[in-house]
Backbone as a chain_set.jsonl record, in Angstrom:
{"seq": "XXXXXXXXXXXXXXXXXXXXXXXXXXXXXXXXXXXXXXXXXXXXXXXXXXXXXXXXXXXXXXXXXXXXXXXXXXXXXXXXXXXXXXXXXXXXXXXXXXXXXXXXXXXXXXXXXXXXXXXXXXXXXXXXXXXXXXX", "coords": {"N": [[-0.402, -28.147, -2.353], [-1.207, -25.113, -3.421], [-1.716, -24.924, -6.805], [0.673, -24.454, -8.975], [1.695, -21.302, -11.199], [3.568, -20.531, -14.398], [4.289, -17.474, -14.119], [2.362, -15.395, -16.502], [2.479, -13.513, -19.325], [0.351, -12.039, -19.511], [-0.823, -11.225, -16.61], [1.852, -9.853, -15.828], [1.754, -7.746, -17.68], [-0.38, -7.004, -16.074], [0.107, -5.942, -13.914], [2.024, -4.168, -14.208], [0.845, -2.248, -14.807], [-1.182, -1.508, -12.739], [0.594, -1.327, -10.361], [2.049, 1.274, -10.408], [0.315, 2.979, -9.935], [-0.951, 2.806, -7.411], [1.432, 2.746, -5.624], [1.969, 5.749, -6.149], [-0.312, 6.691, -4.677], [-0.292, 5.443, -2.385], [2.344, 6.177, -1.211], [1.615, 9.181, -1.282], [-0.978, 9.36, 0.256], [0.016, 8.264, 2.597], [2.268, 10.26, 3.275], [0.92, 12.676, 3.732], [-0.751, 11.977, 5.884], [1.413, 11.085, 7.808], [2.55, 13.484, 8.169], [0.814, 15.106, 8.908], [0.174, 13.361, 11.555], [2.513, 13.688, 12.783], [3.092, 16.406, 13.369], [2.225, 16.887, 15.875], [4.299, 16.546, 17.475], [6.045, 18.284, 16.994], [6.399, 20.822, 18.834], [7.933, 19.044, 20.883], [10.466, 18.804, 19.033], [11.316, 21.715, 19.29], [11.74, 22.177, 22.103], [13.791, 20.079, 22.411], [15.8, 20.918, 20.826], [16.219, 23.606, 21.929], [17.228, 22.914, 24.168], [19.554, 21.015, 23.579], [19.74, 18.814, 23.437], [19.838, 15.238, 22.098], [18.286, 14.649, 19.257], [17.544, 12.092, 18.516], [16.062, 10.267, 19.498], [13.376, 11.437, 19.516], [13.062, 11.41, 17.053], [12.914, 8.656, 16.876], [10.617, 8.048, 17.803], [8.829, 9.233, 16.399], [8.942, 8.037, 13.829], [8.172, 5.449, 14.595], [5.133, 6.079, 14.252], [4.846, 5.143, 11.941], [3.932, 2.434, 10.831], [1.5, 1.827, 11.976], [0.208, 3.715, 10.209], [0.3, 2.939, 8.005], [-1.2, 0.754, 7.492], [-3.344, 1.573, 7.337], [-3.469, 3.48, 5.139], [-2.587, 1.444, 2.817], [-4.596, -0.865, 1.916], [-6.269, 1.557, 0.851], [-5.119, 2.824, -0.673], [-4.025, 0.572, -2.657], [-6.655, -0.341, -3.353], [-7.664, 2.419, -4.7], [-5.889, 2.549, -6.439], [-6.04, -0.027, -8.234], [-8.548, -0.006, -8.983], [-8.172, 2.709, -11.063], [-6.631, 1.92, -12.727], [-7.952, -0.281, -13.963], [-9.79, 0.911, -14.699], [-8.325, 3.119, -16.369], [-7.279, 0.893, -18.108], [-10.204, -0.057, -19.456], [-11.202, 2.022, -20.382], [-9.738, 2.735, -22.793], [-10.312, 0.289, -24.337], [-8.587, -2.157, -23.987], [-9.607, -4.171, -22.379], [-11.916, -5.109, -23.183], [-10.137, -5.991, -25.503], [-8.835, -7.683, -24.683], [-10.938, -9.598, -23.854], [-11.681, -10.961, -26.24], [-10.034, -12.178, -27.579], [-9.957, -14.554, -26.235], [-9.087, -14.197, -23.213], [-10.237, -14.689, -20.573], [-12.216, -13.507, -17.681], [-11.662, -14.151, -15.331], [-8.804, -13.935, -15.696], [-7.939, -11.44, -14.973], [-8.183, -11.302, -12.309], [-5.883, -12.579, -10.888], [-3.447, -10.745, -10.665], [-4.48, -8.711, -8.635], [-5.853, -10.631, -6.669], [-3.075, -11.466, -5.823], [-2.259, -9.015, -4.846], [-3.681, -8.947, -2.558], [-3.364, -10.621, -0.618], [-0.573, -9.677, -0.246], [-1.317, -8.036, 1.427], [-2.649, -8.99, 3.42], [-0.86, -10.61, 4.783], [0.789, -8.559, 5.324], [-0.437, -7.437, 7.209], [-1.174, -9.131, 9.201], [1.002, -9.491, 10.099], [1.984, -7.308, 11.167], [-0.161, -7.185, 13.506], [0.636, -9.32, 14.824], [3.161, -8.472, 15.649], [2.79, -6.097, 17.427], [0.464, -6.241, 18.662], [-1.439, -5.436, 21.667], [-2.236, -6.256, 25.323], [-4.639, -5.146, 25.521], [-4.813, -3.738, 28.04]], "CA": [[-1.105, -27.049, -1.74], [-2.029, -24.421, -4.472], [-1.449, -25.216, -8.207], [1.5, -23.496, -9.056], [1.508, -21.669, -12.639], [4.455, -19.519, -13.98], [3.513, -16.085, -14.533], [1.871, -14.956, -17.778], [2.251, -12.538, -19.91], [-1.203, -11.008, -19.126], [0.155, -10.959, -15.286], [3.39, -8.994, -15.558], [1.203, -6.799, -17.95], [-1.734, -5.561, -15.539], [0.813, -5.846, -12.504], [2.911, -3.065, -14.729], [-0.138, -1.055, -15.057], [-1.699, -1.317, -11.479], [1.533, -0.676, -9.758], [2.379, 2.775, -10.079], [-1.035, 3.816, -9.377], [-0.864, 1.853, -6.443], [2.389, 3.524, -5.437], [1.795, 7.063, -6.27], [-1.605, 7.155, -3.767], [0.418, 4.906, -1.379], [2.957, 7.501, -1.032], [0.855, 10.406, -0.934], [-1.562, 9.459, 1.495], [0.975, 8.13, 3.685], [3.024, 11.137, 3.397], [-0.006, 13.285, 4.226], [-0.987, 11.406, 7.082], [2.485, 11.25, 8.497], [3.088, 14.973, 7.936], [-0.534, 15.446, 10.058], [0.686, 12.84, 12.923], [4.131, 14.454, 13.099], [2.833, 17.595, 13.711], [2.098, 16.936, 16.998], [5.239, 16.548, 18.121], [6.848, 19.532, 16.557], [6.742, 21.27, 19.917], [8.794, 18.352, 21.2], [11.369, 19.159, 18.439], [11.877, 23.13, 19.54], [12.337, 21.804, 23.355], [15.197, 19.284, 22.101], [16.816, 21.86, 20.115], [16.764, 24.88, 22.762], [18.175, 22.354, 25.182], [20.932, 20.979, 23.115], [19.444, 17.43, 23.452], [19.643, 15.041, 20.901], [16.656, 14.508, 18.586], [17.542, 10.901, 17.999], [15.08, 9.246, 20.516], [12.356, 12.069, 19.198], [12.926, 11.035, 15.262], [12.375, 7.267, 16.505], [9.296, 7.6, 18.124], [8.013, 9.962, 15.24], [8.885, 7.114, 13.101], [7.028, 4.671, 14.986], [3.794, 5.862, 13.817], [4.654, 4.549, 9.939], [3.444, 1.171, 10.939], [0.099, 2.107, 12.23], [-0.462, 4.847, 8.681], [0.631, 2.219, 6.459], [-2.202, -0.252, 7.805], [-4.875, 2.436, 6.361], [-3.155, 3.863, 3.746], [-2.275, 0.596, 2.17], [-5.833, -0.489, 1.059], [-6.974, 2.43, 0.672], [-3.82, 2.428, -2.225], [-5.1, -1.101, -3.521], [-8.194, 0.003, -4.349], [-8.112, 3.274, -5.898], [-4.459, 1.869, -7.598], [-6.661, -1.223, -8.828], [-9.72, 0.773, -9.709], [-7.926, 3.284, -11.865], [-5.938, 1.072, -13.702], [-8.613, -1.156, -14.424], [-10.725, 2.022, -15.405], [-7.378, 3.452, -17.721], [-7.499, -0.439, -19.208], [-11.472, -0.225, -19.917], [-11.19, 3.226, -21.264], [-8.243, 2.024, -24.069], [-10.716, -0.682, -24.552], [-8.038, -2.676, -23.75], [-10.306, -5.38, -21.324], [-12.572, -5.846, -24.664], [-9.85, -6.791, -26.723], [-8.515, -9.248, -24.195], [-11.8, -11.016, -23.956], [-12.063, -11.172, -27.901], [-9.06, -12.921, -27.981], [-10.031, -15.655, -25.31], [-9.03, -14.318, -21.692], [-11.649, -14.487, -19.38], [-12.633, -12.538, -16.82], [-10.772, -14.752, -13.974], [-7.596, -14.037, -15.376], [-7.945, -10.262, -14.169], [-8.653, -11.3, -10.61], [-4.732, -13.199, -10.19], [-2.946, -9.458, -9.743], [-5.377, -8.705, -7.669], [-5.857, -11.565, -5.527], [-1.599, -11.48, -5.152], [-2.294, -7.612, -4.147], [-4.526, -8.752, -1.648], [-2.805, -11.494, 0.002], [0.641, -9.648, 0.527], [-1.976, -7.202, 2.413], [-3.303, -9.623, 4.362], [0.509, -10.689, 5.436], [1.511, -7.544, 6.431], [-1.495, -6.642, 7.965], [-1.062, -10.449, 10.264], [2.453, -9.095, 11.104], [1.666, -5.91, 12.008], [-0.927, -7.674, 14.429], [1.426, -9.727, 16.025], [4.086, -8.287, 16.596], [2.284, -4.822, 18.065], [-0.649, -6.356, 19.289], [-1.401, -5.601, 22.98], [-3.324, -7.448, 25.56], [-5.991, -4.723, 26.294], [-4.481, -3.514, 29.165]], "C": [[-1.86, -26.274, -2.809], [-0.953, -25.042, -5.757], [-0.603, -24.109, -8.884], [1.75, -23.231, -10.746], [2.628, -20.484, -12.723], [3.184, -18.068, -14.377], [3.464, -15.537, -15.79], [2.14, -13.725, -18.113], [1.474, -11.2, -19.388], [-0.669, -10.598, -17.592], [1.046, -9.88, -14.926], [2.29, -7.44, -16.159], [0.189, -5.731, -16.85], [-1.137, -5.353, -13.896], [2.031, -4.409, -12.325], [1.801, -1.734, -14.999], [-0.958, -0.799, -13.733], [-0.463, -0.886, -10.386], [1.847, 0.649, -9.432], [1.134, 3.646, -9.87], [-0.946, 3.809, -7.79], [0.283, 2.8, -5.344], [2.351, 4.762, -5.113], [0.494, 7.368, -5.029], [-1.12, 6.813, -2.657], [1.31, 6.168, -0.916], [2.688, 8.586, -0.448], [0.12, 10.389, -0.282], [-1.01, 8.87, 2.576], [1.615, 9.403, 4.412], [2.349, 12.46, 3.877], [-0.339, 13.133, 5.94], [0.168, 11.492, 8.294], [2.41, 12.785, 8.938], [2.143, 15.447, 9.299], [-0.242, 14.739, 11.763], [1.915, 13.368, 13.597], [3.858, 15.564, 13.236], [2.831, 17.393, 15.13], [3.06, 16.797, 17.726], [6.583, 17.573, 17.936], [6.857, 20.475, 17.746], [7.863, 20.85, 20.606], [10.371, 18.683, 20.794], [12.124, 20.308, 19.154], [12.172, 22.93, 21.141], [13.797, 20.981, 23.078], [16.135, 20.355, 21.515], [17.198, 23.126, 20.895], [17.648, 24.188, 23.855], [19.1, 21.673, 24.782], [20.508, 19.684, 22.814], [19.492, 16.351, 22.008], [18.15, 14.453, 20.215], [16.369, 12.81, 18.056], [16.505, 10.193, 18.278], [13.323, 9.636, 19.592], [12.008, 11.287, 18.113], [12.021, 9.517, 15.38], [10.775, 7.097, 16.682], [8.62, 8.636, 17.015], [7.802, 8.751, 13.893], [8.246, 5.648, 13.334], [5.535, 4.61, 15.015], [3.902, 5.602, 12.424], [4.016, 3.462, 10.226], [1.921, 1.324, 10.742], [-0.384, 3.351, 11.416], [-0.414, 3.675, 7.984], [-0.583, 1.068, 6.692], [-3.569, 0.157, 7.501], [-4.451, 2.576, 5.05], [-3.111, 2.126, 2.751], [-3.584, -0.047, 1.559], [-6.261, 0.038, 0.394], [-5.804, 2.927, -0.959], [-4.067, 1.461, -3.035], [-6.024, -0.794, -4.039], [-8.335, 0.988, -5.248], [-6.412, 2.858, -7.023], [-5.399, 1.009, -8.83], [-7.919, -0.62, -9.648], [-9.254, 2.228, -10.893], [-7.274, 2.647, -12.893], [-6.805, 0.298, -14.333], [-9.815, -0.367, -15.587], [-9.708, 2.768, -16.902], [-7.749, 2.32, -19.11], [-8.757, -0.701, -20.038], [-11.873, 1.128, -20.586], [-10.219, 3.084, -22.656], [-9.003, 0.988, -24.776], [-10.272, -2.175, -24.801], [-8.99, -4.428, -23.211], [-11.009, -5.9, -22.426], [-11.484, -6.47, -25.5], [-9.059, -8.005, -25.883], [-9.573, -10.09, -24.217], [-11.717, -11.88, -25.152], [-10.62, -12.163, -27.918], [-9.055, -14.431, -26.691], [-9.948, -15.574, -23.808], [-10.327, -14.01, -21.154], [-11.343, -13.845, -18.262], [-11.924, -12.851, -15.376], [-9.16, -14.382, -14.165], [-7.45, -12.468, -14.806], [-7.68, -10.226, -12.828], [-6.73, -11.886, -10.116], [-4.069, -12.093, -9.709], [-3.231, -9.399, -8.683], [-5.122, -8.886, -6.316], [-4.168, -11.652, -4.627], [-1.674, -10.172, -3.916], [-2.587, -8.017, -2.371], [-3.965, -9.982, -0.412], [-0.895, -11.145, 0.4], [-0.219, -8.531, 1.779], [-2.587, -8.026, 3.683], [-2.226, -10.148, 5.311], [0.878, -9.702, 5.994], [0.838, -7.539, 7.398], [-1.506, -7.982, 9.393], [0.378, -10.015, 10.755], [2.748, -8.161, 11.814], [0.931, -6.709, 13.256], [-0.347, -8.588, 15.371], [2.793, -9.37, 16.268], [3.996, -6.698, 17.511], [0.785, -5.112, 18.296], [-0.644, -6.093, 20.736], [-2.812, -6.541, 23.786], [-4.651, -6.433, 26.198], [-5.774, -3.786, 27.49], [-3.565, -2.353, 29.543]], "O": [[-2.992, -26.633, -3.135], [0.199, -25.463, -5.655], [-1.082, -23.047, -9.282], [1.936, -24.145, -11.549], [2.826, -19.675, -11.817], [2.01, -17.868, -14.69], [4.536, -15.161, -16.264], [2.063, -12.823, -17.278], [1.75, -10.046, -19.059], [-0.059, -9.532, -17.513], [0.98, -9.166, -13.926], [2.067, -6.434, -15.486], [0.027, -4.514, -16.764], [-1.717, -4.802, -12.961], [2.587, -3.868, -11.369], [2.043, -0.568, -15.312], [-1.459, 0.325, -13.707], [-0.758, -0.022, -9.56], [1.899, 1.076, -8.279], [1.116, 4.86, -9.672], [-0.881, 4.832, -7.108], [-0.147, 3.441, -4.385], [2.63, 5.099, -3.962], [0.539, 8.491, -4.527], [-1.3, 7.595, -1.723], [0.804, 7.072, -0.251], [3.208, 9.028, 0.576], [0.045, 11.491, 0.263], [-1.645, 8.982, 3.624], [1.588, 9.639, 5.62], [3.065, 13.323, 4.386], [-0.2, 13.929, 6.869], [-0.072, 11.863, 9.443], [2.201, 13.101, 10.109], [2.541, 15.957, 10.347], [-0.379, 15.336, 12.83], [2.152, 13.408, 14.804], [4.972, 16.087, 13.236], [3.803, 17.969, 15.618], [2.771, 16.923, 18.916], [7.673, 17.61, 18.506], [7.764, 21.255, 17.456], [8.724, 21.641, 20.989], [11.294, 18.816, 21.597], [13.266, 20.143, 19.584], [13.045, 23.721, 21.499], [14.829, 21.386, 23.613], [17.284, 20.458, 21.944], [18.262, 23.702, 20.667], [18.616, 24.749, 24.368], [19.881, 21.508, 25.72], [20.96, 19.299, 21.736], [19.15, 16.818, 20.921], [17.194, 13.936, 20.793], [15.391, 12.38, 17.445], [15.977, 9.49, 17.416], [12.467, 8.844, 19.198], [10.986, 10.603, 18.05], [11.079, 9.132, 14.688], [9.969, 6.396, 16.069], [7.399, 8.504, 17.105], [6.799, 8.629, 13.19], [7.9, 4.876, 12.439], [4.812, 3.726, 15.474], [2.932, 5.888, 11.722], [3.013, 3.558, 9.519], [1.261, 1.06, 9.737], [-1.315, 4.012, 11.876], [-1.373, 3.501, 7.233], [-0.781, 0.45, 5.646], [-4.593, -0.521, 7.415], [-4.888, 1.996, 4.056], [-3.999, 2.041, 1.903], [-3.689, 0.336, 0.393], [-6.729, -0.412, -0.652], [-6.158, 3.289, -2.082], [-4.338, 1.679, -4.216], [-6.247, -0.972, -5.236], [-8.892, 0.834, -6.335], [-6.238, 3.029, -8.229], [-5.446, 1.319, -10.02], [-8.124, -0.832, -10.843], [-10.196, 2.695, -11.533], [-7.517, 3.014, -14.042], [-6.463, 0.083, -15.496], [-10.383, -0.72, -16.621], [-10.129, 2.917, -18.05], [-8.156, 2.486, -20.26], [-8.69, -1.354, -21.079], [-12.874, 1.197, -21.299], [-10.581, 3.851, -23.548], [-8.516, 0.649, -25.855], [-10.88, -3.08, -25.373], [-8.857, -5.526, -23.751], [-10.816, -7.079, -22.722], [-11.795, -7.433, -26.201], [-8.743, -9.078, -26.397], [-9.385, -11.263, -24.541], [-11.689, -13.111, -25.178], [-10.723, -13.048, -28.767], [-8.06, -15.127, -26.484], [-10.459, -16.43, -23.086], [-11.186, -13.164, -21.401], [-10.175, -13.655, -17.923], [-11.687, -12.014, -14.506], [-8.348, -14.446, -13.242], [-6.55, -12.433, -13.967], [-7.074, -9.327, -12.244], [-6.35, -11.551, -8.994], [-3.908, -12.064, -8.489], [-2.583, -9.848, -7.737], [-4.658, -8.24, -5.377], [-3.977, -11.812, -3.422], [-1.363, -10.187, -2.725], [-2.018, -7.612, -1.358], [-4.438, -9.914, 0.723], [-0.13, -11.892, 1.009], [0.291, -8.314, 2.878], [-2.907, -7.528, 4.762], [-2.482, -10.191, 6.515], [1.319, -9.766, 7.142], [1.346, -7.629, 8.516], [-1.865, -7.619, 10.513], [0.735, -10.301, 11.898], [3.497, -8.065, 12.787], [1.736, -6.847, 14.177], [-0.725, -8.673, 16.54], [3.492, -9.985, 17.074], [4.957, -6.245, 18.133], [-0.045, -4.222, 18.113], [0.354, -6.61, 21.237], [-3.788, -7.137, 23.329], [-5.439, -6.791, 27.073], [-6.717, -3.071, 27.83], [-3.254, -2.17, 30.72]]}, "num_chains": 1, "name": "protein.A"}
């Protein structure tokens, strides 16, 4: 199928430096977004709580909009993750002294391309298993 290679050096390296970018925006515009969708049901809350009810049912369906944030946010984390890191690495002049020493410009793209292909998995699982028919 694909040509299987272990993982390099260079690899672990720009996968240790795109990560926590990645992370940190992930997070925070999730946690934004949530905060903004969950508002709307904070009325809901002060009805459950004057009537004694429990809030269990409430919490779930508050937590059933993570799916459908994390299907924006998550890109939108990839890219500026990937684009700052790549911008930290080209400010350090880091990316120059990898060329000078032989890597080429393709080996940049394997992170990446991994990034972009567990996104494309979620994003196919999200789609079927909360797809509807329209209706």
């Amino acid at each position: 199928m694909f040509p299987t290679r272990p993982m390099r050096l260079l690899d672990r390296y720009l996968i240790r430096e795109i990560l926590p970018y990645v992370a940190t925006v992930f997070f925070l515009l999730t946690a934004v977004i949530f905060i903004h969708e969950a508002g709307r049901f904070s009325e809901l809350f002060v009805v459950f709580a004057r009537r004694g009810l429990s809030s269990t049912p409430l919490i779930k369906l508050v937590l059933s909009l993570l799916p459908g944030i994390v299907i924006f946010t998550l890109p939108i984390a990839f890219l500026v993750g990937v684009t700052m890191a790549m911008g930290r690495l080209s400010g350090d002049c880091e990316i120059v002294a990898m060329q000078a020493v032989g890597v080429g410009r393709w080996a940049f793209f394997a992170p990446d391309a991994f990034g972009r292909l567990c996104y494309d998995a979620y994003y196919q699982l999200q789609h079927l298993l909360f797809a509807t028919d329209g209706g």
